[in-house]
N, C-alpha and C positions, 0 to 999 in steps of 0.2 A: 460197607461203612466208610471206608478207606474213600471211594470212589465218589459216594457224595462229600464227605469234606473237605476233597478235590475241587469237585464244581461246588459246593458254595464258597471256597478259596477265589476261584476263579472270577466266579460271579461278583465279589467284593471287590478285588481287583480290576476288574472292568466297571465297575461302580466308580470306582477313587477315579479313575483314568477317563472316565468318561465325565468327571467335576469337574476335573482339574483341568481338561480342552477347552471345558465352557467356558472355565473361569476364565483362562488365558486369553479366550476369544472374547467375550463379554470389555475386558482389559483392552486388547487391541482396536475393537469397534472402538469405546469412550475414548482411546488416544487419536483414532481417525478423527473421529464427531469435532472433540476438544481442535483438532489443527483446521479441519474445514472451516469451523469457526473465523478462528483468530485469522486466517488466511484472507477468508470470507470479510471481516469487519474491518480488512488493512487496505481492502479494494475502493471496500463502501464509505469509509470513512476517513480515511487519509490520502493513500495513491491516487483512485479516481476521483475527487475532486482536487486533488491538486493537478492532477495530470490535463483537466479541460483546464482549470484557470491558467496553467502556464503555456500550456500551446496556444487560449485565447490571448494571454500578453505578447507571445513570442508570433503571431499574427500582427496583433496590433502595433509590435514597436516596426516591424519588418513595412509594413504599410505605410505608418508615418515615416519610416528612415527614404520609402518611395516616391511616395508623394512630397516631401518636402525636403530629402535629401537631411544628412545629421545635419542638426542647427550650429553653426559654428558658438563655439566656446561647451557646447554639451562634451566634454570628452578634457582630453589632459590640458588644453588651451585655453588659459586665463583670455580669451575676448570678450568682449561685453556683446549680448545679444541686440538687432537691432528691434525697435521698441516692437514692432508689428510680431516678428517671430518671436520676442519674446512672449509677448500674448498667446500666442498658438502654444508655444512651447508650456507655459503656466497653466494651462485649459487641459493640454493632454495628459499634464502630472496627475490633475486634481482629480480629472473625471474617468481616467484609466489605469495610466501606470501606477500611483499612488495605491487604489480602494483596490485593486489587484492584488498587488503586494505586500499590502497589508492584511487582504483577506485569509490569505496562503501562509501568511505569518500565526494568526490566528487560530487557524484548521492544523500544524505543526505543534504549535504550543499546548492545542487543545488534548490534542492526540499524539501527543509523542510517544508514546508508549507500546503505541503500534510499529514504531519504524522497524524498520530490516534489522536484525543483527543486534548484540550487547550493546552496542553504545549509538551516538548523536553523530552523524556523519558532518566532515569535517564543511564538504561545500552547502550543507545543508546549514548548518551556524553562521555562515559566512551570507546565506541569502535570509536570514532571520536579522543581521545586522545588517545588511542594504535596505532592509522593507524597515527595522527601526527608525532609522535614519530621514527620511518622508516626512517624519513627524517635527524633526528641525524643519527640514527645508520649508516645508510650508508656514510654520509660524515665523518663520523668519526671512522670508523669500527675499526681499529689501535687500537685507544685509546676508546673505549666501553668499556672496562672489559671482565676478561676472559670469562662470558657466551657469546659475541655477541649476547644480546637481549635488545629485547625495553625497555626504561625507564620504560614505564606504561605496565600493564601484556594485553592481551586481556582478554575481559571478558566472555568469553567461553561457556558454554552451554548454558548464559543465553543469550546472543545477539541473538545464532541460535534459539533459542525456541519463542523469541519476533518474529523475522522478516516471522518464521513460521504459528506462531498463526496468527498474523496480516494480510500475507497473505491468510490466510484458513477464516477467518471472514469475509474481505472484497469479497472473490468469492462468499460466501455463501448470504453475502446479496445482490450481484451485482443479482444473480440468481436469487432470491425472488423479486427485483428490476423489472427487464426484465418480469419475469412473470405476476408479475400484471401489468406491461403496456400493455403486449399481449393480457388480459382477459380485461383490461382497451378499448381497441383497438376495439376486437370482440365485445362488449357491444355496443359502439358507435356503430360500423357498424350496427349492428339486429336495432338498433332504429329508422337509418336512413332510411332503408330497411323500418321500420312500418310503419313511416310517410309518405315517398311515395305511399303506398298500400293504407292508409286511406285519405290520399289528406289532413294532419295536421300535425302538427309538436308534436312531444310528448315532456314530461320531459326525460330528460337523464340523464342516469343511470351513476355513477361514483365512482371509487374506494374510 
């Protein structure tokens, strides 16, 4: 008598113990799932498309500063542009650096919510008010001042080194992500596979 009220003791006890692993693991997989996600949608829908447009601007200003050298007065010197450059210099606001930086302004504002960390990084505000800024110059190009440039400077190496790094963190842990769900994955499977063979359900193993 004694000896089965033992093992049905037991048995109940391995019942609770064997809920409460799943739950815990069921818990852990949806906190994985939930961060692949959000990981996943910061790559898709913020980082990597800001990441091509700003290395396609950080190409194109590098090209034009090449090919035609900085336009004098683009920069802290009030000189007036001559007419020809300033023409080139008008054409590459409108048709590149402008609809760039405003695109990225766009895709930021859309999706800020995805950024890195509690808050709006600081050189990140700073290229949302450069890329606003476009929207003067061009309705007002006439009366701009001799440089025909934005009120606010862009903030230059260090926006493309943010939107770089940022991107390169989030793949690296999307990848480390993926991978322990796949090892996460296989584990389950080999268990399910045991219990079958032994005609019992085992404890599951869990990342």
């Amino acid at each position: 008598m004694i000896a089965a009220m033992v093992t049905a003791s037991a048995s109940v006890l391995i019942a609770i113990m064997a809920y409460w692993l799943n739950h815990q693991g069921e818990i852990r997989r949806s906190l994985r799932k939930a961060r692949i996600d959000r990981v996943s949608s910061q790559l898709k829908d913020l980082y990597g498309p800001l990441l091509v447009l700003t290395e396609t601007n950080e190409k194109a200003w590098s090209e034009y500063c090449r090919r035609y050298v900085l336009p004098r007065g683009v920069g802290p010197a009030e000189i007036p542009l001559p007419e020809l450059e300033e023409a080139r210099w008008r054409t590459w606001v409108e048709a590149v650096f402008a609809p760039t930086a405003q695109e990225m302004r766009e895709i930021i504002t859309a999706r800020g919510d995805l950024i890195i960390g509690g808050e709006m990084p600081p050189v990140v505000l700073d290229f949302c008010a450069h890329a606003a800024t476009y929207d003067a110059l061009l309705a007002n190009w006439d009366g701009a001042g001799p440089s025909k440039s934005t009120l606010i400077r862009h903030p230059g190496n260090r926006f493309l080194s943010y939107v770089r790094e940022s991107y390169g963190s989030l793949k690296t842990e999307q990848a480390l992500l993926l991978k322990a769900a796949r090892e996460g994955g296989r584990a389950g499977f080999g268990d399910h596979q045991h219990a079958n063979q032994n005609g019992r359900r085992p404890l599951s193993r869990y990342f």
